[in-house]
N, C-alpha and C positions, 0 to 999 in steps of 0.2 A: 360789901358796901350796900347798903338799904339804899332803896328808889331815890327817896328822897336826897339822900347824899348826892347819888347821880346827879340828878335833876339842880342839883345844889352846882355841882360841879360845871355842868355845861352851861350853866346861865353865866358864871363869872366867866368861862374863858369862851362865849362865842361868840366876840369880837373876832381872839386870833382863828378859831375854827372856820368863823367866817370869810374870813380872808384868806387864810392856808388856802380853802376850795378854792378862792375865786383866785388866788396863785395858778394853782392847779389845774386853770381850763385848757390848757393845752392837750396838757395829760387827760382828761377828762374828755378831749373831744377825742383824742386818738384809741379811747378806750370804746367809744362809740363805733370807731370806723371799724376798730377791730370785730364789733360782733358784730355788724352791717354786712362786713363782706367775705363771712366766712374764715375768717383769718385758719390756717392749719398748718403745722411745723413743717418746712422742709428743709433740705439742707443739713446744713449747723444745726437750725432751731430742733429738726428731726432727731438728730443725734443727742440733744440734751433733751428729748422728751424722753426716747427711749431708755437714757440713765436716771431720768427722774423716773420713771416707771419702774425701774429696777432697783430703785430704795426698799419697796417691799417685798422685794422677793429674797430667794435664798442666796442672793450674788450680788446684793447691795453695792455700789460704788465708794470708793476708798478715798479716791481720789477728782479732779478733774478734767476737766476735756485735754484733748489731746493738745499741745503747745508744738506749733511748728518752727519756732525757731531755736530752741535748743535743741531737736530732734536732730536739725541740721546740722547743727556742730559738731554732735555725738554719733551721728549716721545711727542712735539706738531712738526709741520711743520715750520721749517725756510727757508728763503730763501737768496742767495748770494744777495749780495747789491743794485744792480741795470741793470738796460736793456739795458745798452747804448751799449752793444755787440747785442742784438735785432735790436738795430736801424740801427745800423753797416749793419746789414742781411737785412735790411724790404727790401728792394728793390727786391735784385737779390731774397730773399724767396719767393716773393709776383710775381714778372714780369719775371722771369728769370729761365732760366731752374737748376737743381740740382747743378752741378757743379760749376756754378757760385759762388755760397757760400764760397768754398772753394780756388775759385781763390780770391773773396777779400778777403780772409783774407791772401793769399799768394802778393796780390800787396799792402795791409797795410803793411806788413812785408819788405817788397822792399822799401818802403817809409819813413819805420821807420831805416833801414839800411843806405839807402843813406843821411838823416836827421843827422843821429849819425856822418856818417862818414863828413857832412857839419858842427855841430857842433865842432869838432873836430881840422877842417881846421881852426875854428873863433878863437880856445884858447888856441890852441900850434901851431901853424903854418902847412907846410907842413907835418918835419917830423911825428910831432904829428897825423896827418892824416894818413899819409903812415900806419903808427904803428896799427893804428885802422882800417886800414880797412885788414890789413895783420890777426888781433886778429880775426875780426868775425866771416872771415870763419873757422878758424880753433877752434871755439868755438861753430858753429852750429853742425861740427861732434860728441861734445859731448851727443847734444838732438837726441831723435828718429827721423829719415827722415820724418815719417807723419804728427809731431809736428811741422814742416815748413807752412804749408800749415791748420794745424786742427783749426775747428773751436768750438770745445771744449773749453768751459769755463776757467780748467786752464793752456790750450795752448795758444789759443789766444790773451793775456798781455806778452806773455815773449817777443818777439822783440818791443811790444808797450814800455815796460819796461826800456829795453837797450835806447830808446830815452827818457823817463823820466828824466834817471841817465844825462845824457848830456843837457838837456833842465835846471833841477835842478840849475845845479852846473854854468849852464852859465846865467843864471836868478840871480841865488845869487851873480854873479860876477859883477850884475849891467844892466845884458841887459835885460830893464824893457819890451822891443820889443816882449821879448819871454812869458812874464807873463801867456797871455791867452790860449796860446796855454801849455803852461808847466800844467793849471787847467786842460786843455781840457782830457790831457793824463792820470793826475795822478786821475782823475774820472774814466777814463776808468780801468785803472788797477787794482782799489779799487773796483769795483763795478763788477767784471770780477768774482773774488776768496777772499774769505774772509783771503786766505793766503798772501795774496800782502797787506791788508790795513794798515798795521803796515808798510811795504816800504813805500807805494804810501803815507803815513799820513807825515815821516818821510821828505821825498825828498820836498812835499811841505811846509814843516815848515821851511826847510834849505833855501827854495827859498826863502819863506817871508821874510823870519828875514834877508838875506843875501843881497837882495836886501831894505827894509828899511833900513839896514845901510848904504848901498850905496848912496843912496837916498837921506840923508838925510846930506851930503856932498857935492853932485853933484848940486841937485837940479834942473833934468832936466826940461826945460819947455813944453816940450809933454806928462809928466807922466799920467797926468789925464784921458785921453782917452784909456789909457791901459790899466789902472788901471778899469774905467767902465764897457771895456771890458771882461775881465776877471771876476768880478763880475756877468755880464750879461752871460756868457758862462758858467758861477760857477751856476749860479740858474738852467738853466735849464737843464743843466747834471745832475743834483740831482732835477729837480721838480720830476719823476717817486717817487721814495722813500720818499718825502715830502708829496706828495699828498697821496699816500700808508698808510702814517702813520697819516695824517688827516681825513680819511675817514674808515679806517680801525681795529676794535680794536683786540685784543689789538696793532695791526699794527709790520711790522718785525723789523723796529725798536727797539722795546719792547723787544719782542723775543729773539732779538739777545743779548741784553741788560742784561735778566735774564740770558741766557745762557753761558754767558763768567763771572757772578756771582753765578752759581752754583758750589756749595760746589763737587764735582766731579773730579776723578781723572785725571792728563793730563800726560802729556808724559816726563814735566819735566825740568829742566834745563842741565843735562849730552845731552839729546836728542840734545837740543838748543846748547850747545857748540859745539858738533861734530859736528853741523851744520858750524857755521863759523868757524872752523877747517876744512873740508872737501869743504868751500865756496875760502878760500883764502891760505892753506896750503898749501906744497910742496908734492905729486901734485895737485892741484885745477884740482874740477872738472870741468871745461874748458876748462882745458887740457889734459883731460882723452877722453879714447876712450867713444863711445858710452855710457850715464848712464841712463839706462830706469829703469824702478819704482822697480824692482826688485832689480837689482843693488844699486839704492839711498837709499833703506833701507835697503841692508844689509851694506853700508858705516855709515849709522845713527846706526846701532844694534852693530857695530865694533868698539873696539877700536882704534882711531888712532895710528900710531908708532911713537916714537922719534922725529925723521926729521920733519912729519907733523905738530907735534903741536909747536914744535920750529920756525918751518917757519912761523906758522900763528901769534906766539906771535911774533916773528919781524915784520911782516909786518904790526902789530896793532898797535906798539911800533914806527913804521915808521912813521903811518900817524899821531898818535901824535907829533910825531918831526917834522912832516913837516907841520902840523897846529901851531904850535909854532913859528917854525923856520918863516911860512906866515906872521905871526900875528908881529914880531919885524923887518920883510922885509918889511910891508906893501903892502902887494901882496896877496892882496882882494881874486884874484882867486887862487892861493894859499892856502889861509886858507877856501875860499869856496868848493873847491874839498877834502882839507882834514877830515874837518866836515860832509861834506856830507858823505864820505867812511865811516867814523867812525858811523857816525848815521845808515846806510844802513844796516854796519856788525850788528849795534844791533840788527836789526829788523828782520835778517836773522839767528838771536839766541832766540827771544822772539817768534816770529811767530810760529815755530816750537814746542816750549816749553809749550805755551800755550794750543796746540790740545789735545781732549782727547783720552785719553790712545787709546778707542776703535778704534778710526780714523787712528792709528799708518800707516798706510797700504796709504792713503790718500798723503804720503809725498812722497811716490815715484815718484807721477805727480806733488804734489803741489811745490815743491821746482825745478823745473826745470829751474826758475826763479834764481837760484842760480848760474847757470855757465855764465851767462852774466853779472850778478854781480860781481861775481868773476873776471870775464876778466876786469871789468872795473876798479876795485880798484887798479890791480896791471898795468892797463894803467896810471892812475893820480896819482899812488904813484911815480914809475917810472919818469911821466912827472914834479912833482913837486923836487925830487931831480935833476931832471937836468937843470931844473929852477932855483934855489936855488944854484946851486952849481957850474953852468957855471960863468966863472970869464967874458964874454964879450959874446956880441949877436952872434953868426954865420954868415957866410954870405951866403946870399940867394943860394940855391942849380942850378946849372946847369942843362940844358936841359938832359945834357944824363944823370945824376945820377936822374932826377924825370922820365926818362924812361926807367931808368935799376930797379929803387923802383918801378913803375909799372907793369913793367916785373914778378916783382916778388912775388909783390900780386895777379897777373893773374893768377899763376904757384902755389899759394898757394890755390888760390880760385877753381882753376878745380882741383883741389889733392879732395878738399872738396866735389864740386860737384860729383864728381866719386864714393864717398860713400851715396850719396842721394838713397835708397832702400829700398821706404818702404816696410811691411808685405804685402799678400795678403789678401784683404777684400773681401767677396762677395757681389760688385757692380753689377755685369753681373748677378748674381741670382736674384736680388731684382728688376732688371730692365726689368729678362723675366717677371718676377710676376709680375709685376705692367703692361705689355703690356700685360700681356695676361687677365686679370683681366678687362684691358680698354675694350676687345673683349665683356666678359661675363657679366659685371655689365649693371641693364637697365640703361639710361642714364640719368632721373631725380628720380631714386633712392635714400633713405636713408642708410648708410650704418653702420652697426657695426664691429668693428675688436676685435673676441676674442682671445685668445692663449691657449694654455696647454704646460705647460714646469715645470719639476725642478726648485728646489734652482741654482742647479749646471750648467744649462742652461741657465739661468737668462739674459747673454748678449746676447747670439744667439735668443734668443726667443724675445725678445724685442727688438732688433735692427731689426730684419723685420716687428716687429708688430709696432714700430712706424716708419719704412721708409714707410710703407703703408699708416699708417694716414697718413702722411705728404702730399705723391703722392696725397692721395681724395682729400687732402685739396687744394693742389694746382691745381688738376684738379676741384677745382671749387663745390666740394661734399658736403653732410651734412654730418658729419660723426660724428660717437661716441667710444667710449672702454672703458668700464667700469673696467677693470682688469688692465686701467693702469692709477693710484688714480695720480701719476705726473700731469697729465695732466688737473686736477682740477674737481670741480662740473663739467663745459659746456659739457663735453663728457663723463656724470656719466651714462647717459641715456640709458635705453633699447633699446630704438628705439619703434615705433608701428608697425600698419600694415604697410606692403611694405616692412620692413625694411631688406635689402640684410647682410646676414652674411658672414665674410669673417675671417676666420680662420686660426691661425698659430699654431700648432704643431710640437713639437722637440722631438724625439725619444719617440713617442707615438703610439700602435700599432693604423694601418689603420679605418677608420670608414668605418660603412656601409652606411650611409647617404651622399649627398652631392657630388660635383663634383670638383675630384683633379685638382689643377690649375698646379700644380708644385711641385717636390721632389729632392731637393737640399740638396747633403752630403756636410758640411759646417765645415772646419778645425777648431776645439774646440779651443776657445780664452784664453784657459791658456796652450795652450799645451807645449810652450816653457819653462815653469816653473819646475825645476828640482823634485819639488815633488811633481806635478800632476801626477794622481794614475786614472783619466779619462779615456773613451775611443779618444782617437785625433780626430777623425770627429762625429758628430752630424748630424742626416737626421732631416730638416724641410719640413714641407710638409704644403703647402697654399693651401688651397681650398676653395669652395664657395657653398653654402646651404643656401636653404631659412627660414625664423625664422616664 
């Protein structure tokens, strides 16, 4: 494409460009906090840097992070579906310093925002846009600030998601244009959290079936190359877990296979109602303040009230009427946004209903994925009655009233931004330890990282014992830790001679061997929780001794 085309390009669509960003300030500020305060993988975050760093090596990832609740069912190891949140990482994990991580997945988040709010523009026009992009900031204040920006497994699909739901439903509307890219998403969302693969299964079935019927009307004469495409993009977003389960036995496939057929208790169908009750009721949570994991289950353990589930049986009752109403209008996209709502709501009832019992606790994070769902049903429900029910087109809006509706999503989106604040993490702890560690460790050294911690310590201890791997590993190290089975056989290893130990300690008294690197009091990560009976800070203490 010549300059000029470019330059052609962005002058027609930066309206919606312009507004995607200013959707986007949330995200946008939280991308800021992140390189402000050092942001660096621990935890979770550590372990999927460390697999995104091992995209390019000889032992690439096959599959996904480790899945704790079919594990439990099967007493064997399963794993979430697939890597392509690795792949996402391989770069900035591998070339790039820590933070970077977490800015991509805050400028995918940007991309997926501004896409939504471009989609938007293509299937209701202006107002329809306006509308969406006014919905998302004031649907991002419902998730956690860090969840903007985390690259946690089942954070990182929720704004990929919100562009799903609008790729879906404009795909099934006929725009066969979007095909590959609609596969490209709904792989990643499936393959992210094994909570989304009933959405992400759902939204592509809506697209297939909605666009062959289109299709098969129309008859476009460029279908075929999209259609390759999309095939070709379908294979090798899923060759990791193909290849996994060809070489592998009994492969996670299998696994997950027997696991969702074991006779084993789950959580149920009441669980799964309240779900899409509390997804699209009066109030939906997207329209609620802040709902982090504690909150989302005590809404899933609560009865709804009155209102709630009256509003969510009309708004069920809507999209059926307004898939009916599409279907004797003949208004494709019409009956494609209301099947798709109606397929979405289900999956945001099965999904949840399916988990087992023990996992119950899993849904706080898992379903975060719910308040952009929610926003969006009650945007194309909304959009389809007034489709539907407008007796004559409108005529096209005026300069000042598309920049008094801009005015006003600016004014709604910095309301948003203002509440971006995430928790304190200790990045600045984990980043003296790892510079001061650079001092002390020989430089072609082998290294092992052990720990000593509690049950009850479990994230603190492990969130520095794997930001540590991660640093060896990106500083180029062999490294090993046997005390953390996650991270598979390759680092089961003792180490031999030479081998430098590098030890994490969480409120364990002092040793007399070995040289302290570091003794960081570290704010206990359930302290917010009303019936944590803990003490609030935890001392870890890094040090270093020879084996």
């Amino acid at each position: 494409m010549r300059r000029a085309d470019i330059g052609a390009w962005l002058a027609e669509r930066r309206l919606v460009l312009a507004l995607g960003l200013v959707a986007a300030a949330p995200i946008l500020v939280a991308i800021v906090r992140v390189i402000s305060e050092g942001w660096a993988p621990m935890g979770d975050d550590a372990l999927i840097a460390v697999r995104s760093y091992e995209v390019f090596t000889s032992h690439p990832p096959l599959v996904g992070m480790p899945s704790t609740g079919p594990t439990g069912v099967l007493d064997e190891q399963t794993f979430h579906l697939g890597p392509l949140l690795f792949w996402l990482l391989a770069v900035p994990a591998h070339f790039l310093g820590p933070s970077s991580l977490a800015v991509t997945v805050g400028l995918v988040n940007v991309a997926c925002v501004m896409g939504s709010v471009g989609l938007a523009r293509r299937r209701g026009g202006l107002p329809f846009m306006f509308a969406t992009a006014a919905a998302i900031p004031v649907m991002l204040m419902s998730l956690p600030p860090e969840s903007l920006c985390d690259v946690w497994n089942p954070a990182a699909p929720v704004m990929p998601f919100l562009l799903l739901t609008f790729l879906a439903w404009s795909t099934a509307s006929g725009d066969h244009r979007l095909l590959p890219l609609t596969v490209v998403a709904g792989s990643f969302v499936a393959q992210c959290h094994l909570i989304y693969v009933a959405a992400a299964g759902g939204a592509l079935a809506v697209a297939g079936i909605g666009l062959f019927l289109s299709v098969r009307r129309e008859r476009p004469p460029d279908l075929r190359p999209w259609l390759i495409a999309a095939l070709v993009v379908g294979l090798l977003c899923w060759s990791g877990p193909l290849v996994d389960q060809a070489f592998h036995r009994p492969g996670n496939l299998v696994l997950l296979k027997r696991a969702a057929q074991a006779d084993t208790a789950s959580l149920g169908k009441a669980v799964g109602a309240r779900s899409v009750i509390r997804t699209i009721g009066v109030p939906p949570w997207w329209l609620r303040n802040q709902r982090g994991p504690l909150q989302r289950i005590g809404d899933l353990s609560n009865t709804p009230g009155p209102l709630t589930v009256a509003s969510a049986l009309l708004v069920l009752l809507g999209l059926a009427g307004v898939t009916w109403a599409g279907l004797r209008a003949r208004r494709r996209d019409v009956v494609a946004g209301g099947a798709l709502a109606l397929v979405l709501c289900v999956a945001v009832g099965t999904a949840p209903s399916s988990v087992p019992a023990a996992s119950f606790a899993s849904l706080g994070y898992g379903l975060w994925w719910a308040s952009p769902l929610g926003m969006w049903v009650w945007l194309v429900l909304g959009w389809s009655l007034a489709t539907l029910l407008a007796p004559v087109r409108l005529p096209a809006p005026s300069r000042r009233a598309v920049v008094a509706a801009g005015a006003a999503v600016a004014v709604v989106a910095a309301l948003a931004a203002s509440t971006v604040d995430p928790p304190h993490e200790p990045f600045e702890d984990l980043r003296t330890a790892t510079d001061r560690l650079d001092q002390r460790l020989s430089p072609d050294a082998p290294v092992r990282v052990d720990a000593d911690y509690d049950s009850s310590a479990v994230f603190t201890g492990a969130g520095f014992q794997l930001g540590i791997v991660y640093w060896l590993l990106h500083d180029g190290r062999a490294v090993t830790a046997p005390s953390l089975p996650d991270l598979g056989s390759r680092y089961a290893s003792p180490g031999g001679p030479g081998t430098e130990v590098v030890r994490v300690d969480v409120n364990r008294p002092p040793r007399r061997t070995g040289t302290v690197i570091g003794r960081f009091p570290v704010a206990a990560e359930t302290s917010d929780n009303p019936f944590f009976k803990g003490p609030r800070t935890r001392l870890v203490v890094v040090s270093l001794a020879g084996d």
